[in-house]
C-alpha positions as CSV (number, residue, x, y, z in Angstrom):
1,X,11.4,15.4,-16.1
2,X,11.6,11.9,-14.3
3,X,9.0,9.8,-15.5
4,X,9.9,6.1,-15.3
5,X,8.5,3.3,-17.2
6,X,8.3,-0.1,-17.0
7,X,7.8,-2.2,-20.8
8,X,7.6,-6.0,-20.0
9,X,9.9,-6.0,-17.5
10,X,10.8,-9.5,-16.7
11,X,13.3,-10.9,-14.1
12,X,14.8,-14.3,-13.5
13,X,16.8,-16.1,-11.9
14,X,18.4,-18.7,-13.9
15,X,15.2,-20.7,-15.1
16,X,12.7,-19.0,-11.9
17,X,10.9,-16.0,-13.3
18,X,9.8,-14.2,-10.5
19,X,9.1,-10.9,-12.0
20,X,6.7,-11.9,-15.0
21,X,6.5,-8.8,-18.4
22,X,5.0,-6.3,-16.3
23,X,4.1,-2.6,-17.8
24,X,4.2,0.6,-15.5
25,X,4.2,4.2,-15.9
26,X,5.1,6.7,-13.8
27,X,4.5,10.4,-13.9
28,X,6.6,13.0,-13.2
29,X,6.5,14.4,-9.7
30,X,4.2,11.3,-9.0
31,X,4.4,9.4,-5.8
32,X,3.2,6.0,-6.6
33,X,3.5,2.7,-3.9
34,X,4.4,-0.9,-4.7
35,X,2.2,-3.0,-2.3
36,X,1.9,-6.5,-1.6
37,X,3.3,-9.8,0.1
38,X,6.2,-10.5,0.6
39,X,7.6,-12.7,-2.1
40,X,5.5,-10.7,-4.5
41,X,8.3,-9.1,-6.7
42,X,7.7,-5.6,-5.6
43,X,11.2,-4.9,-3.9
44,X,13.0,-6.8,-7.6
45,X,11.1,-4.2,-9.2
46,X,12.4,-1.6,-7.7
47,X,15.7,-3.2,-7.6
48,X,15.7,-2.9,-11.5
49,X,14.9,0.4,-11.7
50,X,17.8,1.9,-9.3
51,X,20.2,-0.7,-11.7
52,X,21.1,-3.3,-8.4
53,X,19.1,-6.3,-10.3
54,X,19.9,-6.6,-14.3
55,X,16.7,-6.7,-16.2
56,X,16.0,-10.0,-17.9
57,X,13.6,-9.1,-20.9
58,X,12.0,-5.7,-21.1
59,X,13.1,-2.0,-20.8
60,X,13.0,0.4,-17.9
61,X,13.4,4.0,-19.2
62,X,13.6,7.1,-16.7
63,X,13.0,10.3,-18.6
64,X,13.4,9.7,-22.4
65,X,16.5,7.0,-21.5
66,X,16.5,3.4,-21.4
67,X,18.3,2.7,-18.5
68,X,18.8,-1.4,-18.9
69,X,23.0,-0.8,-19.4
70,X,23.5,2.4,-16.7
71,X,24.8,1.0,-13.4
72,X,23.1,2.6,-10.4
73,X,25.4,6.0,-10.0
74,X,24.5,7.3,-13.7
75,X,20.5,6.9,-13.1
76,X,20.6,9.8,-11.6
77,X,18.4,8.3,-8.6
78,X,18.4,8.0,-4.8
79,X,17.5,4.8,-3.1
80,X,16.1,4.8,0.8
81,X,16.9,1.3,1.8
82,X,14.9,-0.6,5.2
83,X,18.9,-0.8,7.2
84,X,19.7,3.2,7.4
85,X,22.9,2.1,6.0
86,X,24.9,5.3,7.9
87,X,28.7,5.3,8.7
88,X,29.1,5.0,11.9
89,X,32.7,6.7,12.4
90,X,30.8,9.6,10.6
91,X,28.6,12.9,12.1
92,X,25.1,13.6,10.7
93,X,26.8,16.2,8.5
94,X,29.5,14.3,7.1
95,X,27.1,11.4,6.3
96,X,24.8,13.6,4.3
97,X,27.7,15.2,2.4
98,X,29.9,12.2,1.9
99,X,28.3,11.1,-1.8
100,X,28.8,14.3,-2.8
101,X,32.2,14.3,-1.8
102,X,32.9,10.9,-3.4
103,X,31.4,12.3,-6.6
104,X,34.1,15.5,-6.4
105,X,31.8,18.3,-6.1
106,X,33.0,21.5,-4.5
107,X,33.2,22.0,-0.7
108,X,30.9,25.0,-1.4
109,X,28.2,23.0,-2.9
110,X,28.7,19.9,-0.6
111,X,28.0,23.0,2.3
112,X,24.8,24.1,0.5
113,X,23.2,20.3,0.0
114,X,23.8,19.6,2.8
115,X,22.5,22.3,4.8
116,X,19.4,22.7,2.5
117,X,18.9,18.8,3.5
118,X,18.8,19.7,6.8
119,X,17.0,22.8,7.3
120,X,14.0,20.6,5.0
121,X,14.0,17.7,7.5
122,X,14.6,19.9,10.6
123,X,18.3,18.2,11.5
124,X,19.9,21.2,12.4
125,X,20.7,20.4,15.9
126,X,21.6,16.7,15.2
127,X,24.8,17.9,12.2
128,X,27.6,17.2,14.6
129,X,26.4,13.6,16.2
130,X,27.3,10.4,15.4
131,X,24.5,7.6,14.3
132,X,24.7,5.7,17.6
133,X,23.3,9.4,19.5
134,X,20.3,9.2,17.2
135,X,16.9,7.9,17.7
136,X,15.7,5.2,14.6
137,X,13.3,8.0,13.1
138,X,16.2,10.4,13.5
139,X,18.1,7.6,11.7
140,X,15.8,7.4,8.9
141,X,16.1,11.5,8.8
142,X,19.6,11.1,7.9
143,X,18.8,8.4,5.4
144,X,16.1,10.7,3.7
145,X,19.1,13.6,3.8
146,X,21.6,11.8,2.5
147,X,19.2,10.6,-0.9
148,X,18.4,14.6,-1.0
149,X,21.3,16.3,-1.3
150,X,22.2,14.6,-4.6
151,X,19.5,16.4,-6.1
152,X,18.3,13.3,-8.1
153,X,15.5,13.0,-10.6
154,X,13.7,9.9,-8.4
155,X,13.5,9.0,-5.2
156,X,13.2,5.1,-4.3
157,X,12.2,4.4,-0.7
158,X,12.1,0.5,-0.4
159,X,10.1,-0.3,2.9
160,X,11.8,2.7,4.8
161,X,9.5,2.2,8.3
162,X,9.8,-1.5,8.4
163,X,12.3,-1.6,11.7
164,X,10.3,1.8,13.8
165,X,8.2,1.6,16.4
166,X,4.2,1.7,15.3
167,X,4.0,5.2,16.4
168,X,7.4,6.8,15.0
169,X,6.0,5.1,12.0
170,X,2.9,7.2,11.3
171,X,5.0,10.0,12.2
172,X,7.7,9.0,9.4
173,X,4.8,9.0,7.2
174,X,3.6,12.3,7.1
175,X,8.2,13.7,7.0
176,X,7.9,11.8,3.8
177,X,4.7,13.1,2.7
178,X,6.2,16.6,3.5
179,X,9.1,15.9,1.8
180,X,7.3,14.8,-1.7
181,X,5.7,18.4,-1.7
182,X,9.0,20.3,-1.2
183,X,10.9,18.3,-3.1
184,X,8.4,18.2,-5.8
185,X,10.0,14.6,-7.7
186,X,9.2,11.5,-8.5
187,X,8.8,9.0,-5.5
188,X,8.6,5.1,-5.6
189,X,8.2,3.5,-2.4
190,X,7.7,-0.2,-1.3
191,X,6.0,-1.6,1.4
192,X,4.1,-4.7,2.8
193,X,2.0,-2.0,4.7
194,X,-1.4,-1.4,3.2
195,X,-2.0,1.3,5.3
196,X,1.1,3.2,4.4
197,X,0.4,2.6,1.0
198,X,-3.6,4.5,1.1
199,X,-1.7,7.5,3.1
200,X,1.2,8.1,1.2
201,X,0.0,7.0,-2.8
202,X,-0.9,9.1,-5.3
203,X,-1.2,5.3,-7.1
204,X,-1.6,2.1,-5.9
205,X,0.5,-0.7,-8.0
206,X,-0.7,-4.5,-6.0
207,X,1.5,-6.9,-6.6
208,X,1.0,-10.3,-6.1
209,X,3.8,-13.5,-7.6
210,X,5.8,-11.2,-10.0
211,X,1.9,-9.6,-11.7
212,X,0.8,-6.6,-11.2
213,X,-2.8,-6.9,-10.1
214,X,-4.6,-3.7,-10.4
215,X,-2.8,0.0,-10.2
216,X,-5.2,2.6,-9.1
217,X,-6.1,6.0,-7.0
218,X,-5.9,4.4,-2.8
219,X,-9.4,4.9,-3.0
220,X,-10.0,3.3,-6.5
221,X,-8.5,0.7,-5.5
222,X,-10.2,0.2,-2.0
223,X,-14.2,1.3,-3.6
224,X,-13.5,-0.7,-7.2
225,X,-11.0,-3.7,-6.0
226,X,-10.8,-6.3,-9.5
227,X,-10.7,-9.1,-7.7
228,X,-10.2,-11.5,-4.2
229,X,-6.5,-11.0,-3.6
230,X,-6.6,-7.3,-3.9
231,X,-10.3,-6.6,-2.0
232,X,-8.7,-9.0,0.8
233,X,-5.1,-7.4,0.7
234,X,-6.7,-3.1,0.6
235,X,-8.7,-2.3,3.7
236,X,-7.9,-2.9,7.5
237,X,-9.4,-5.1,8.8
238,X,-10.1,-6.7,5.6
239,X,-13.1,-7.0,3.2
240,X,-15.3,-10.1,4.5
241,X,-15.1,-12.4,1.4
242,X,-17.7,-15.0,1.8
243,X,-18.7,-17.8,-0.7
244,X,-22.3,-17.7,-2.2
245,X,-24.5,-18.8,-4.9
246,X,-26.9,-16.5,-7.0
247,X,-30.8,-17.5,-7.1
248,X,-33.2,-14.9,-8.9
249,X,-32.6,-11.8,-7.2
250,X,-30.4,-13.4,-4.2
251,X,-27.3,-13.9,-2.8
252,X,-28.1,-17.4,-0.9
253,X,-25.0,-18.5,1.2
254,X,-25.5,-22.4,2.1
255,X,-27.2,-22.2,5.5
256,X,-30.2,-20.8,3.1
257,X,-29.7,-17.3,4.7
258,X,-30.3,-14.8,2.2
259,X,-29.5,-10.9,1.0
260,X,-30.7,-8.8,-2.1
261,X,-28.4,-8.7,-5.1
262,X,-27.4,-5.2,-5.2
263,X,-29.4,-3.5,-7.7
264,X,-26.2,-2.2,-9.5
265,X,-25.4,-5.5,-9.9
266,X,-28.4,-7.6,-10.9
267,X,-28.1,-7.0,-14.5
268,X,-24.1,-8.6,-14.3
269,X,-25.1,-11.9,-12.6
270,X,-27.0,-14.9,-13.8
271,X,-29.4,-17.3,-11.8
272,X,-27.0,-20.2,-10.3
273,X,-23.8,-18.5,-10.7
274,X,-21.4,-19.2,-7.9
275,X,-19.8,-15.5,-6.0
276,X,-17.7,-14.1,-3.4
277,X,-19.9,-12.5,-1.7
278,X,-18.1,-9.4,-0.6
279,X,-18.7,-6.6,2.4
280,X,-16.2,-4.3,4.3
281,X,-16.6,-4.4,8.1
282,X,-17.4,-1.1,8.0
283,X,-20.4,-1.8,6.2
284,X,-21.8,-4.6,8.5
285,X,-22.8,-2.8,11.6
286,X,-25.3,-3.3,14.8
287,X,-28.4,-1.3,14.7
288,X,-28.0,2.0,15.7
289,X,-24.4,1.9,15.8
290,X,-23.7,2.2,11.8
291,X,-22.8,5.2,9.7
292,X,-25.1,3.8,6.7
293,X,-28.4,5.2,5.9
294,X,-31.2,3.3,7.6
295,X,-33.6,2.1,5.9
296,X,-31.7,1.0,2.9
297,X,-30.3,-1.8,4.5
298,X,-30.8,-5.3,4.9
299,X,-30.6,-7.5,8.4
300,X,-28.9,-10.2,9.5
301,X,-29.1,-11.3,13.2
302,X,-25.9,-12.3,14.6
303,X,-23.5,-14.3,17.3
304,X,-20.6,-12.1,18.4
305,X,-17.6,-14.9,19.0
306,X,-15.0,-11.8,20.3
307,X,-14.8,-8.0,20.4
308,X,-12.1,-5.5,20.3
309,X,-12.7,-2.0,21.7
310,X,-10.4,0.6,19.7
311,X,-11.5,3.4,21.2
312,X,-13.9,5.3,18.7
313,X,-15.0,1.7,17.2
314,X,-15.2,-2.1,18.1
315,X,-14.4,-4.8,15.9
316,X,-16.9,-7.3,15.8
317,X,-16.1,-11.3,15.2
318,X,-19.2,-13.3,13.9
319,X,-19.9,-15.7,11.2
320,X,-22.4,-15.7,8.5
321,X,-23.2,-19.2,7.3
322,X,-20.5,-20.5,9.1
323,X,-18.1,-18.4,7.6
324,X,-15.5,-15.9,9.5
325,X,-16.8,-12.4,9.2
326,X,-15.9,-9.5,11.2
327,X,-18.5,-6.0,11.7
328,X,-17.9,-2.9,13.1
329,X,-19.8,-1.0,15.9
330,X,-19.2,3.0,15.8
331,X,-19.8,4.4,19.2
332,X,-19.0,1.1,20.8
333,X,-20.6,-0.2,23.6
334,X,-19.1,-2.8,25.6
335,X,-19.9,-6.6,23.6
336,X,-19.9,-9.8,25.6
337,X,-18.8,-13.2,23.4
338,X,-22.3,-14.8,22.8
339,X,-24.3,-11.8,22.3
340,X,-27.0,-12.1,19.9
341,X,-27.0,-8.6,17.7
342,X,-29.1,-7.7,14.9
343,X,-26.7,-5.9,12.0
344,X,-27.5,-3.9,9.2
345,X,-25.7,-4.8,5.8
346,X,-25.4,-1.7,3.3
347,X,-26.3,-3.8,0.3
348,X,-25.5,-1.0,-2.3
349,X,-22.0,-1.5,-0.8
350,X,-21.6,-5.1,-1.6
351,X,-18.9,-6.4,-4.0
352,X,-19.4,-9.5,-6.0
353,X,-16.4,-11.3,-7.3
354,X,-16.8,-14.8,-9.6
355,X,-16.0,-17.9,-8.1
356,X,-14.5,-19.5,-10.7
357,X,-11.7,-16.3,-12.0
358,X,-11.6,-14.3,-8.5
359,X,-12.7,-11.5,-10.6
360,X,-15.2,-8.4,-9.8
361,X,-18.4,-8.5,-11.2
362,X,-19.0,-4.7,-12.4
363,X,-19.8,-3.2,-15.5
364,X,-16.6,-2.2,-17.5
């Protein structure tokens, strides 16, 4: 069993804590994604786990083990790094098998690794080239491979798609999806990429300067974000957050234009309090161009500053009060800048975060 957990895991360096008591745990067979900025102290994290950063305060135990004092090779783990990290001089086959053979296992079992490594990510016409024939997703194959073959009880991928191409990179998404489900073991996997992070996650962990700000389900964590960073970090494009103030049974932003206070939320707010008003694009959306139930919504009539056509949608640019917000048209048309449009806002999917703490006003 590899479960792996985090007890007030602190890291510093010399008097900079950048990694600040965090607590984490990780299920068996669970495939759970560090996400945030860079800087945040999701790659350190994952650092301390696989044993290449000492753990300042804290413990890090995979299975029933603390692991603080085990260097890297007893953890039992495989790390996928961003740089493939392949030798060069060396064919795909003896790259995958070259650990093993370091590690003094039998040319028999080296043989069976490593062709079970490569008949699971389909590299069996690639065994007797050398790194600079490959393609970067072939590459990343090998990479994957090479972590396989030790059998290990974890698998740490730390932003593994960061140097492909945007469309060998959805593809490497779904060979590591595939690969979860027939290796069947624990997977933590860092990124910057919030959209990698809904596809791949079983859990969420956002990170933002060394705290972990909310761990969740992608889709807890993109219907039920607990606060700013993480409704404005979860969601492409990203959540409108726009300031507001309550009066009786309105949100009133300061050009006087007003919306209902969403009757889930009325009994959670008080008369004067100053919001975030909050409203995914997908939510905001021209008349008869929406996916939300008419009739339920509110209106707002709108200035569209610039459009983008993506094909099955179009994001809309606009402001609200002054502020930057951003709509979406489903079966697009073709928008001119200066367009006058009348949107409807799903008020029943409005978020409401305090001014003051950043922090979601729901019941708990």
């Amino acid at each position: 069993m590899a479960e792996i957990s985090l007890k007030n895991v602190v890291k510093r360096y010399g008097k900079v804590e950048v990694v600040h008591g965090i607590n984490l745990d990780i299920e068996h067979n669970e495939f759970v994604v560090l996400v945030g900025p860079s800087g945040c102290g999701k790659s350190t994290t994952l650092r301390m786990i696989a044993g290449l950063e000492d753990i300042s305060d804290g413990t890090v135990s995979i299975g029933p083990e603390v692991v603080n004092d085990l260097p890297p090779r007893k953890r039992n783990i495989s790390m996928v790094f961003q740089n493939y990290a392949l030798y060069p001089h060396m064919s795909v086959r003896e790259n995958l098998g070259f650990g093993l053979k370091i590690a003094k296992h039998p040319d028999d079992i080296v043989a069976e690794r490593v062709n079970e490594a490569a008949e699971i990510l389909g590299l069996g016409e690639l065994m007797e080239r050398a790194p600079a024939e490959l393609s970067g997703g072939q590459r990343q194959r090998v990479a994957m491979g090479r972590a396989i073959v030790r059998h290990p009880e974890a698998f740490l991928f730390d932003e593994p798609l960061s140097n492909l191409d945007a469309k060998l990179r959805v593809q490497m998404r779904t060979e590591i999806k595939k690969l979860h489900q027939k290796v069947k073991t624990t997977v933590v996997y860092v990124t910057h990429d919030q959209v990698e992070a809904m596809t791949l996650a079983d859990r969420i962990v956002v990170m933002k300067d060394g705290y972990i700000e909310q761990v969740g389900t992608p889709m807890e964590v993109f219907n039920h974000p607990v606060n700013t960073f993480v409704a404005s970090f979860i969601g492409s494009p990203p959540m409108n957050l726009l300031n507001a103030t309550i009066k009786g049974d309105q949100v009133v932003f300061s050009d006087g234009t007003a919306l209902p206070v969403p009757t889930r939320l009325a009994d959670l707010v008080r008369d004067g309090q100053e919001v975030v008003f909050g409203l995914r694009p997908d939510d905001l959306t021209p008349v008869g161009h929406g996916i939300a139930e008419s009739g339920k919504n509110a209106k707002l009539t709108l200035k569209i500053a610039l459009s983008e056509l993506l094909g099955t949608e179009t994001i809309l640019y606009t402001s609200i009060s002054g502020q930057e917000a951003q709509g979406k048209m489903f079966g697009p048309r073709n928008v001119e800048p200066g367009e006058v449009l009348e949107f409807e806002v799903a008020i029943e999917k409005v978020h409401l975060f305090d001014a003051v703490t950043g922090k979601s006003v729901r019941k708990q």
